[in-house]
C-alpha beads as a LAMMPS data file, in Angstrom:
LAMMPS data file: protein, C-alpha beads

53 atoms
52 bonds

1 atom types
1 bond types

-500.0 500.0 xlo xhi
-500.0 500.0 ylo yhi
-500.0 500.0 zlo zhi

Masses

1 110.0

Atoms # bond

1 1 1 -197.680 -119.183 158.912
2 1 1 -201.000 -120.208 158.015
3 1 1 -201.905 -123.095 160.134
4 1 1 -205.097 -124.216 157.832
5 1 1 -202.755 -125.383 155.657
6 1 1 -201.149 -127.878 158.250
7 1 1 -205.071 -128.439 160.125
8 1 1 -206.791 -129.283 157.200
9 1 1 -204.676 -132.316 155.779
10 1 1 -203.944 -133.219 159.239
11 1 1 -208.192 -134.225 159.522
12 1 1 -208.164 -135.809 156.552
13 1 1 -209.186 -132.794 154.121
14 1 1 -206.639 -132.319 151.352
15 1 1 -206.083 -128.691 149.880
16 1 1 -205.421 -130.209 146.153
17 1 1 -208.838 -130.998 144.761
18 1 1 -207.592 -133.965 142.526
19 1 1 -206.938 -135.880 145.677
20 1 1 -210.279 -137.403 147.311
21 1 1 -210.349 -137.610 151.259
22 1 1 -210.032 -141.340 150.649
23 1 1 -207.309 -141.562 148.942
24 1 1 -205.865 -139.502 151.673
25 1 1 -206.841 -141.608 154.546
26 1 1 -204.806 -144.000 154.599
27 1 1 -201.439 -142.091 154.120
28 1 1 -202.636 -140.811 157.523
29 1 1 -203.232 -143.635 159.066
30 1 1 -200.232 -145.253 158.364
31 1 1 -198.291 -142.625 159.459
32 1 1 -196.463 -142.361 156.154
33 1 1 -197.970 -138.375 155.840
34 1 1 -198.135 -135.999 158.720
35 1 1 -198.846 -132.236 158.388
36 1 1 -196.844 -130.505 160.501
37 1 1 -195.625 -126.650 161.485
38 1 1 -192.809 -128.743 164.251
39 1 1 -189.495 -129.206 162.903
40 1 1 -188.959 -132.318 165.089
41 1 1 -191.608 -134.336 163.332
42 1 1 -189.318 -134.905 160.249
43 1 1 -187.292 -137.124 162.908
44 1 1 -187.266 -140.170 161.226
45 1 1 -188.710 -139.487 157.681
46 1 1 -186.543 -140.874 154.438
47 1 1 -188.312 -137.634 152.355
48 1 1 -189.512 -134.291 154.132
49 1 1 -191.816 -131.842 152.297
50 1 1 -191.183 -128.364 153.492
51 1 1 -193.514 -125.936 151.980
52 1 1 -194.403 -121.701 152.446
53 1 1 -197.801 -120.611 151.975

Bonds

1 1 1 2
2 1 2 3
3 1 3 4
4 1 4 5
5 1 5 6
6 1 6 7
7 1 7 8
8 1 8 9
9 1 9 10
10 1 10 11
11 1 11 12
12 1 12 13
13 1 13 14
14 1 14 15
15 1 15 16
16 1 16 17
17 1 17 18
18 1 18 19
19 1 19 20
20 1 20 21
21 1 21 22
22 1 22 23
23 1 23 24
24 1 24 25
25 1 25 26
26 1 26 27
27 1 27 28
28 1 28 29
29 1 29 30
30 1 30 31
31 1 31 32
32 1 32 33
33 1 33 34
34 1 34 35
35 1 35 36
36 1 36 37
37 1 37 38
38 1 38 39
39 1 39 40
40 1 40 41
41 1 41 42
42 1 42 43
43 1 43 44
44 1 44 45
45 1 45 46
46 1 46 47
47 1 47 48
48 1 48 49
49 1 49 50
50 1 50 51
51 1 51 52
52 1 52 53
């Protein structure tokens, strides 16, 4: 696994270029969006994004 993938976001600093830092903030903040290579962090979550880079 490539862990800059789950780092990156996890600061603040999306991959996808159409999405500003800002607008990525807050989803952070909140909680609502966590990067994340440990299964039990989807404890909880109504919708879990599971990806392979």
């Amino acid at each position: 696994m490539d862990e800059r993938w789950i780092k990156r976001p996890a600061v603040g600093e999306p991959y996808v270029e159409d999405i500003p830092a800002k607008r990525l903030r807050p989803f952070l903040d909140s909680g609502a969006y966590l990067p994340s290579a440990a299964p039990g962090n989807v404890a909880g979550f109504g919708i879990a994004v599971i990806t392979d880079s």
